[in-house]
VMD Tcl script that draws the C-alpha trace (Angstrom):
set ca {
  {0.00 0.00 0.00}
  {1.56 3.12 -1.15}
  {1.79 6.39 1.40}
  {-1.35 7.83 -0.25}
  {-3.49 4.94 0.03}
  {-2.21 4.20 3.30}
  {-3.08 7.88 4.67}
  {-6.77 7.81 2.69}
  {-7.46 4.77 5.32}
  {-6.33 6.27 8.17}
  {-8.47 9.35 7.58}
  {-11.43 7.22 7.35}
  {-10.65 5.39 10.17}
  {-10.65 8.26 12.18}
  {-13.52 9.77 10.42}
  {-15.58 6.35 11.32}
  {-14.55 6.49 14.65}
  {-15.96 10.33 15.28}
  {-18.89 9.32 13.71}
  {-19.51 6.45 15.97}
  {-18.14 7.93 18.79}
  {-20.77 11.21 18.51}
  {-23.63 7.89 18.00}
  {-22.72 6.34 21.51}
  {-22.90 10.26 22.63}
  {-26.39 10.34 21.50}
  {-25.44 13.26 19.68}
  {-27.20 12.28 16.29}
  {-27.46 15.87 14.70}
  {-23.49 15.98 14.79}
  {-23.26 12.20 14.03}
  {-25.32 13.15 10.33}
  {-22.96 16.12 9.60}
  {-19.37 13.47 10.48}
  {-21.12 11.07 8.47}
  {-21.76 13.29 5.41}
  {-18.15 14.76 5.71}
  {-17.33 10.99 5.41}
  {-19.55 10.64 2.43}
  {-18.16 13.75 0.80}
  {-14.40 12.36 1.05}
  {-15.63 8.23 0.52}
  {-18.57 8.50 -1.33}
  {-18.64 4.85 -1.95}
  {-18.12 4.06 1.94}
  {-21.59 1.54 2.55}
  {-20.76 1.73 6.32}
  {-21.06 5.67 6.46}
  {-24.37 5.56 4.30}
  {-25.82 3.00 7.24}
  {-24.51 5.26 10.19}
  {-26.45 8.10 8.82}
  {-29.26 5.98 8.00}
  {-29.65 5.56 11.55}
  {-28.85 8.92 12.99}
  {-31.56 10.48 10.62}
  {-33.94 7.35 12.18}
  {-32.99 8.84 15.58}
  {-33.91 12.20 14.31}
  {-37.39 10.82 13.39}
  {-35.87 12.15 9.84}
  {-37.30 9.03 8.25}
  {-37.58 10.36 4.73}
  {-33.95 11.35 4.87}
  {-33.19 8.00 6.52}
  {-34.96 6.15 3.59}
  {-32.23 7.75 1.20}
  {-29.46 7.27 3.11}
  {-30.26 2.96 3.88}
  {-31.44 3.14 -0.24}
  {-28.16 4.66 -1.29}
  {-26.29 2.25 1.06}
  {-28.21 -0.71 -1.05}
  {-27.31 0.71 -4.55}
  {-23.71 0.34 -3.85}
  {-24.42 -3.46 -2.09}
  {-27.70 -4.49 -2.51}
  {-26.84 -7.37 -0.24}
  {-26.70 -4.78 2.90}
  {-28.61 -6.79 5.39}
  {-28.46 -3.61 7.40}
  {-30.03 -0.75 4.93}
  {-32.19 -3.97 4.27}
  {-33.69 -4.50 7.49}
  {-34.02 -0.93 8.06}
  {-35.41 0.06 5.03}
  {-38.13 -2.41 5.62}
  {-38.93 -0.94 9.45}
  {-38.86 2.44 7.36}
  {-41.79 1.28 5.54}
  {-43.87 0.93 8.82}
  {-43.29 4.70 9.91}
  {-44.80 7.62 8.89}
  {-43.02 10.84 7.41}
  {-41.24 13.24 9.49}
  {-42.28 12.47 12.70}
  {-41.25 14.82 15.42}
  {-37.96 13.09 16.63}
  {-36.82 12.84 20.28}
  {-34.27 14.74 22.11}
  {-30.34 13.77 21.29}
  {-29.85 13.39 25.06}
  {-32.74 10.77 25.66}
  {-31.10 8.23 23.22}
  {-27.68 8.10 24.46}
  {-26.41 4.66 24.42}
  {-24.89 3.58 27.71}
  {-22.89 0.45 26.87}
  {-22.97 -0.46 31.26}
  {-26.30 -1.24 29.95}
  {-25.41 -4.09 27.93}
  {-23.27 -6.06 30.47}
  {-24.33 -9.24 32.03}
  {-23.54 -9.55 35.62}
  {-24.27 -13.11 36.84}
  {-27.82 -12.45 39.47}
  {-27.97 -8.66 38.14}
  {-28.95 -8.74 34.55}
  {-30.83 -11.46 31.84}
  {-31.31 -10.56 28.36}
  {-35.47 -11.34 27.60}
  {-37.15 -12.23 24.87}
  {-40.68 -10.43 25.13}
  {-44.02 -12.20 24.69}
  {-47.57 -10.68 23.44}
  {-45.82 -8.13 21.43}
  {-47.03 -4.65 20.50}
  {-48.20 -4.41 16.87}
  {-45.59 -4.06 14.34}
  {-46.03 -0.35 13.66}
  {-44.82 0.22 17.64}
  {-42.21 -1.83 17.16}
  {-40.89 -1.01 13.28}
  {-39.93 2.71 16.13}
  {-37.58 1.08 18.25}
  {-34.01 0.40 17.78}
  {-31.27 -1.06 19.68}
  {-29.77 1.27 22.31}
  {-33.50 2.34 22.95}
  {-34.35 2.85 26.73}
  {-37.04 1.31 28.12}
  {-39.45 1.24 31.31}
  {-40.97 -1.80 33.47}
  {-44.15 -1.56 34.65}
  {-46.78 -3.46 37.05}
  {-49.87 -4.49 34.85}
  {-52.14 -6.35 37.11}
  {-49.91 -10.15 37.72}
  {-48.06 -8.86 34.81}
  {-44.70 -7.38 34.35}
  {-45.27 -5.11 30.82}
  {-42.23 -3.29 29.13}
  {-43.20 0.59 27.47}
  {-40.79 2.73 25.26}
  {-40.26 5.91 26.91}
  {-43.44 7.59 25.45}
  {-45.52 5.00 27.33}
  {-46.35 2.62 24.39}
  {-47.02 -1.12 25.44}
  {-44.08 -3.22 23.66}
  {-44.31 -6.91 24.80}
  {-44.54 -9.01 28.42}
  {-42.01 -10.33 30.51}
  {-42.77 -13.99 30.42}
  {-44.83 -14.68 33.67}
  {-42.16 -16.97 35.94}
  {-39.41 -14.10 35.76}
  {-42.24 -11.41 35.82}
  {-43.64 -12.54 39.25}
  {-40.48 -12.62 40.99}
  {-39.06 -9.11 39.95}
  {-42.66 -8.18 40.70}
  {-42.07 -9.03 44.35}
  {-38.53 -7.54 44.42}
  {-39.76 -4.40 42.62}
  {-42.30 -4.04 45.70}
  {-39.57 -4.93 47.99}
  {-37.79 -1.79 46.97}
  {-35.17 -2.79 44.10}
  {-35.05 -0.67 40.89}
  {-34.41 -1.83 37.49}
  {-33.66 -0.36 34.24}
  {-34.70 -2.28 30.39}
  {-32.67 -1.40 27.47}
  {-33.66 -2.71 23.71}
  {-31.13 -4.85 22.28}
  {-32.73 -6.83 19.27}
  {-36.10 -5.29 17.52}
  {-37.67 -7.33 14.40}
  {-41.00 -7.18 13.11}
  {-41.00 -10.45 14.72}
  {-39.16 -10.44 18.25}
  {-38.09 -7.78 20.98}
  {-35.08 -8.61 23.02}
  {-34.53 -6.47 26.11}
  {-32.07 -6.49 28.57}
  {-33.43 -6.13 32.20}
  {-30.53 -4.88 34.83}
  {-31.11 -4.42 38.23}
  {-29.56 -0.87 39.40}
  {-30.31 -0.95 43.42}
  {-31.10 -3.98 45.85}
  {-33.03 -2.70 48.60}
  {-31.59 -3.66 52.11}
  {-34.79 -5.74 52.56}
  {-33.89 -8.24 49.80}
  {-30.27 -8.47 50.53}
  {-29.43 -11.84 49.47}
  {-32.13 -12.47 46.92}
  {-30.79 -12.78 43.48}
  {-32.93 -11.07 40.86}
  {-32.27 -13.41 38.13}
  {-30.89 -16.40 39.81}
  {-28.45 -18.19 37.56}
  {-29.19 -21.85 36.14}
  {-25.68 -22.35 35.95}
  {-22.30 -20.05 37.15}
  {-21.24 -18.00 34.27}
  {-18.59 -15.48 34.87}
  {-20.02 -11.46 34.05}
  {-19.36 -11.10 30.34}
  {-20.30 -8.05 28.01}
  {-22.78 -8.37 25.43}
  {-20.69 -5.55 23.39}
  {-17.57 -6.96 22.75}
  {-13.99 -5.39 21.16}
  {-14.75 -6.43 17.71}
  {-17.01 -3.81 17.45}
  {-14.08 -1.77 14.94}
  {-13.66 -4.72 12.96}
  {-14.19 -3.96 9.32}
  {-16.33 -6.80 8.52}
  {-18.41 -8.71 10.96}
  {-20.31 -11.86 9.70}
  {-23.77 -12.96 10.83}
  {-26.66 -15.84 10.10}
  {-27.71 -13.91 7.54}
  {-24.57 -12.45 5.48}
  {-23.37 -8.90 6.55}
  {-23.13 -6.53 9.47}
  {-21.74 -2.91 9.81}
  {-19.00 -2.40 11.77}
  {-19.20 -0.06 14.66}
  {-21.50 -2.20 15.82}
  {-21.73 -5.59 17.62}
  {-23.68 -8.25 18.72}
  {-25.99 -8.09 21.38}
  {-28.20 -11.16 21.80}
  {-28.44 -11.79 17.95}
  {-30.16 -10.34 15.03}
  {-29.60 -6.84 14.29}
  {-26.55 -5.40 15.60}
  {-26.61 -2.02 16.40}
  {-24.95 -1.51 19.97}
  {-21.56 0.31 19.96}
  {-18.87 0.33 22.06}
  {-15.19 1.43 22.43}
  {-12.38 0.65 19.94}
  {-10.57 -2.65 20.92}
  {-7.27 -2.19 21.94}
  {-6.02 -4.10 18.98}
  {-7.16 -1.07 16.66}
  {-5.64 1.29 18.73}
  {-2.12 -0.41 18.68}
  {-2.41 -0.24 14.83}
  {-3.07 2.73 14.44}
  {-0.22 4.13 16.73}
  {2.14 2.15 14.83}
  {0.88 3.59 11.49}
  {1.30 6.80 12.52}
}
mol new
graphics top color blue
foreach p $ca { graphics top sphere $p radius 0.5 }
foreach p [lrange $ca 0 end-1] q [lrange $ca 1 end] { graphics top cylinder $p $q radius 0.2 }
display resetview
């Protein structure tokens, strides 16, 4: 690789990492403008085209968004990404007022697994597919008390799907014991929510009592992991874009820092 070339990829390297970095921030109307300088210097860069894609989702830009994931598919039309997202764009209506930056900042704690503290859930009785075409990974979400039911909403109250009733009950019964818990999206298809549930305080009164008891001892691992930087990340189903990672399967859209692997390269390229 000649100088040139070799300075062209560090430049959008760096460009990719602002980009995601200002993502993780929740700062999405910044994240559009580093992706479009990106664009402007690599218009052929797929990865870029996604990243805005999603920002503009974020934005509740959705006709914007359409044109980003579309362009993304003219130059690979095997983008299981733009794909995917193209096809939740087709659920949503135009220009819908779009949230605040700050209330979609992705907090990767969030996605960590602590053994008794946190259990990724698959939701039951889901919401109708136009509620959940809205939600993305990284999306916050709230428990709440329905009857003998334990119900998950988005943050503007919607009903997305049911905790399934054996895990329900019990953090029912720590939740009026005093503990608190937070839900985070992680996986949303047309056809299946996956949140995680994390327990952020243990009352004194259930000191002891594991929310999620384990079935067997598995050390705390993270559900984003240091490949998130790689270049090219493989799934089931073909492709995935990097700056993201996988978080209980299906779409990946969860970032995270750069592995420490990237960072070495870089400083010896430089």
């Amino acid at each position: 690789m000649s100088p040139q070339e070799e300075e062209q990829v560090r430049l959008k390297r760096q460009g990719s990492k602002q980009a995601i970095a200002l993502a993780m921030e929740g700062r999405w109307r910044e994240a559009v403008a580093a992706n479009k300088n990106l664009i402007n210097s690599f218009p052929n860069d797929t990865d870029a085209y996604n990243r805005l894609g999603r920002a503009y989702m974020k934005l509740g830009e959705y006709s914007q968004a359409k044109e980003a994931y579309s362009q993304a598919v003219k130059l690979d039309p095997y983008n299981a990404i733009a794909k995917k997202n193209l096809y939740r764009l087709s659920h949503l209506g135009e220009a819908m007022v779009g949230s605040s930056e700050d209330s979609h900042k992705v907090e990767p704690q969030h996605f960590i697994q602590e053994t008794g503290k946190a259990e990724v859930v698959n939701l039951r009785h889901l919401a109708p597919e136009e509620i959940l075409s809205k939600m993305m990974a990284g999306d916050r979400a709230c428990l709440k008390i329905d009857r003998s039911s334990l119900i998950i909403e988005n943050d503007r109250g919607e009903y997305l799907g049911q905790v399934e009733p054996k895990l329900g009950q019990r953090l029912i019964r720590l939740m009026a014991g005093g503990n608190k818990y937070t839900a985070t999206v992680i996986n949303s298809l047309e056809n299946r929510l996956t949140v995680i549930i994390k327990e952020v305080y243990q009352d004194p009164s259930q000191a002891g009592k594991l929310s999620f008891p384990a079935k067997e001892f598995k050390a705390p691992r993270p559900y984003v992991g240091d490949s998130a930087f790689r270049h090219t990340l493989e799934d089931k189903e073909g492709e995935e874009e990097p700056g993201y990672t996988i978080v209980g399967g299906g779409e990946r859209e969860v970032f995270l820092k750069e592995s420490a692997d990237n960072n070495n390269e870089t400083d010896n390229k430089e």
